[in-house]
C-alpha positions as CSV (number, residue, x, y, z in Angstrom):
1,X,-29.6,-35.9,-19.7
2,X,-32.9,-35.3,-18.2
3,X,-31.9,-37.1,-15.1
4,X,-28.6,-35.7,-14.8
5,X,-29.9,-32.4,-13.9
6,X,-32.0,-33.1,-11.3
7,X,-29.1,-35.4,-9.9
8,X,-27.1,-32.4,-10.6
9,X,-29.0,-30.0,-8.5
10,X,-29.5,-32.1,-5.6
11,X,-26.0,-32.7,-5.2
12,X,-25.1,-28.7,-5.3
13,X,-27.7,-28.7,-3.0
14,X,-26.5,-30.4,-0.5
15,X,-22.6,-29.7,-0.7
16,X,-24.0,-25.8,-0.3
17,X,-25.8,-27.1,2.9
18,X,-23.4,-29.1,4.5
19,X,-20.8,-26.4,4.4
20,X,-22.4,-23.7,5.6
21,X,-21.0,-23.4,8.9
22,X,-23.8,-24.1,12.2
23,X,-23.5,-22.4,15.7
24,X,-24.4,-24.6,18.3
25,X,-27.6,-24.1,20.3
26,X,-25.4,-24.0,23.5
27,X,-21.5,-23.9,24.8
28,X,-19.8,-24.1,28.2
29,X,-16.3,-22.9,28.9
30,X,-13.6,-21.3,30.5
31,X,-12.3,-17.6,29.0
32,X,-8.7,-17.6,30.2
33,X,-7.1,-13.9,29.7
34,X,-6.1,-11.0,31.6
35,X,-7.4,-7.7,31.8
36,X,-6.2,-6.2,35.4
37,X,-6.8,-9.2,37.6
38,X,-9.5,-11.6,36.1
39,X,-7.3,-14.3,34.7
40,X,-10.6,-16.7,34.5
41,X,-14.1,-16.5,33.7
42,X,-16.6,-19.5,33.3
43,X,-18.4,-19.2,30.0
44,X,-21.7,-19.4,28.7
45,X,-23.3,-19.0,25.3
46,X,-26.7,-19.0,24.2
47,X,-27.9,-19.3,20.4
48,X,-30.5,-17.0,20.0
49,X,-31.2,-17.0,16.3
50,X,-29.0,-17.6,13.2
51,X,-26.2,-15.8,13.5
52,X,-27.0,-14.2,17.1
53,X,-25.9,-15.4,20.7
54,X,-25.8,-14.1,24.1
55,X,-22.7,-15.0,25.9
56,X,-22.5,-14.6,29.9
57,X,-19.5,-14.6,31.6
58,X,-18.5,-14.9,35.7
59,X,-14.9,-14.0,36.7
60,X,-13.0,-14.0,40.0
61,X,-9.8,-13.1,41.3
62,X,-8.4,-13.8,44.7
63,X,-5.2,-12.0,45.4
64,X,-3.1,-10.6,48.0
65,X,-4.3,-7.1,47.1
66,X,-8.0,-7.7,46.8
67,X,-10.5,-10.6,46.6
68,X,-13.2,-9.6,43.2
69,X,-15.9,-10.8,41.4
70,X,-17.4,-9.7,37.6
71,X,-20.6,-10.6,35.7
72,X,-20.7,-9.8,32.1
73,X,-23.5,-10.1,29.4
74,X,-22.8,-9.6,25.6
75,X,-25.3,-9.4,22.6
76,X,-23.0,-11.4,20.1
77,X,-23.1,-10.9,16.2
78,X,-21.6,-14.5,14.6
79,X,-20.6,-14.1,11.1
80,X,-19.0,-17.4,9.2
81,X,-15.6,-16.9,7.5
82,X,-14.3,-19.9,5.8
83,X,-14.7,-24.0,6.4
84,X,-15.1,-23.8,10.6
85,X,-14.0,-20.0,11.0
86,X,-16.3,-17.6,12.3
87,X,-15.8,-14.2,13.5
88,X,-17.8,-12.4,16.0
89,X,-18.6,-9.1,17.5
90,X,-20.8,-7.8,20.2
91,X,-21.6,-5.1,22.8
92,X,-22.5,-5.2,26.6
93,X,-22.6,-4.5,30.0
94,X,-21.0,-6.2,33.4
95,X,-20.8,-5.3,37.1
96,X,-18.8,-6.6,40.1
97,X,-17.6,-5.9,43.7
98,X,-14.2,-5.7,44.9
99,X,-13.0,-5.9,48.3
100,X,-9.3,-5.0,49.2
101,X,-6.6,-6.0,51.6
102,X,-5.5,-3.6,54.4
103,X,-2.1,-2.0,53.6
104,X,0.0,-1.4,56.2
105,X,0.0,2.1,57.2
106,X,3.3,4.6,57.2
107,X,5.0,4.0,60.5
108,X,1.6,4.2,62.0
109,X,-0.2,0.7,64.0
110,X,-3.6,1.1,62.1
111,X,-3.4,-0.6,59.1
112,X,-5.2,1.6,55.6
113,X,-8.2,-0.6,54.3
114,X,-8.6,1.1,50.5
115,X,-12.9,1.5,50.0
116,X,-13.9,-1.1,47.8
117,X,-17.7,-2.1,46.3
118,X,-19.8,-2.3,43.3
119,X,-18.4,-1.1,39.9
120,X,-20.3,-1.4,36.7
121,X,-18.9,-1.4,33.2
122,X,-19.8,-1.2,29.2
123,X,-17.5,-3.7,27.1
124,X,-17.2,-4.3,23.4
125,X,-16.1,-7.8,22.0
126,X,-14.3,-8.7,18.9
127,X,-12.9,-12.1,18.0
128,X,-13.0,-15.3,15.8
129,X,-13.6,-18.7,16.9
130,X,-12.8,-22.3,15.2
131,X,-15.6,-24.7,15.6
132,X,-14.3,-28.4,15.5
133,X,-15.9,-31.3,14.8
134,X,-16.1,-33.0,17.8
135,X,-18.0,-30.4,20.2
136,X,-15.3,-27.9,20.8
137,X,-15.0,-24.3,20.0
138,X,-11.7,-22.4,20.7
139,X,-11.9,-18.6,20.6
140,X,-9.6,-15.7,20.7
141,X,-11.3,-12.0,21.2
142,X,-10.1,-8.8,23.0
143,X,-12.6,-7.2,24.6
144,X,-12.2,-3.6,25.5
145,X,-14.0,-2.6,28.8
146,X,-14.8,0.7,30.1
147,X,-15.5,1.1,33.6
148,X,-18.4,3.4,34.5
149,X,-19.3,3.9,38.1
150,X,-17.6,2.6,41.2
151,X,-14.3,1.9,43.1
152,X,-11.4,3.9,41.4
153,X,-9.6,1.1,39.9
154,X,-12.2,-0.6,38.6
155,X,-14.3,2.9,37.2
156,X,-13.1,5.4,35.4
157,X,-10.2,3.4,33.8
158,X,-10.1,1.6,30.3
159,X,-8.7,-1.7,29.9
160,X,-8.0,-4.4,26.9
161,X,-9.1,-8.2,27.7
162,X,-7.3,-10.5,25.8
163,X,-8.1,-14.0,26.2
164,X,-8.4,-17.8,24.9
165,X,-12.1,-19.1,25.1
166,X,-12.1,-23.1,25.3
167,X,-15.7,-24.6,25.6
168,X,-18.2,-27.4,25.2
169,X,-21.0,-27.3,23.1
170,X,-24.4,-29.1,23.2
């Protein structure tokens, strides 16, 4: 009996330890989704502590309309659900530059080339994630962007992003 305990507790021990769930120090990805024209970012996060991460994201467009870039940085809160669930939440910031297509003009020869430029933006981000055990984490967050100063249809607008987050972690 007196060894059984001891036995006992390392083995709770241990089962509590291995399934607590573990964010990995680093991931690398693609955030596939759509929110006005950037269909794809390239994904990075960053493990700062615990249950904290930063998570930097770079998404382009190239259409007829207008050729775009957008950098985005979010403060990430990780919190673990059940067996390799977690859900997450965060808040940030992102800007961008957006350069548009001349439109041809009303019966006139000079074609109307719409201003474009910087844009800046606050975002939120809300989502849950499935770690698995091989090195891949799939996600699924919307993240709701307000555009702040800036082009017209990139400022002054809100927008839902809605996207799949695929990526590797070391």
């Amino acid at each position: 009996m007196k060894i059984l305990n001891p036995v006992l507790l390392i083995t709770l021990f241990f089962t509590i330890t291995i399934s607590a769930q573990e964010i990995s120090d680093n991931a690398l990805g693609l955030r596939l989704g759509d929110s006005d024209g950037f269909g794809a970012e390239i994904s990075y996060q960053r493990l700062l502590s615990r249950y904290h991460r930063l998570e930097l994201n770079l998404g382009w467009r190239d259409s007829r309309e207008y050729d775009a870039f957008k950098v985005t940085g979010l403060y990430e809160w990780v919190r673990h659900i059940d067996g390799n669930f977690n859900w997450f939440y965060g808040a940030g910031a992102g800007f961008g530059s957006a350069s548009f297509e001349p439109v041809p003009g009303n019966g006139t020869t000079e074609p109307f080339t719409p201003d474009g430029g910087f844009f800046a933006l606050v975002a939120g981000n809300v989502g849950i994630e499935y770690n698995f055990d091989i090195p891949l984490l799939l996600s699924l967050d919307i993240r709701p962007e307000l555009g702040l100063i800036g082009y017209d249809d990139f400022s002054d607008n809100f927008d839902f992003d809605i996207a799949l987050g695929i990526r590797y972690q070391f």
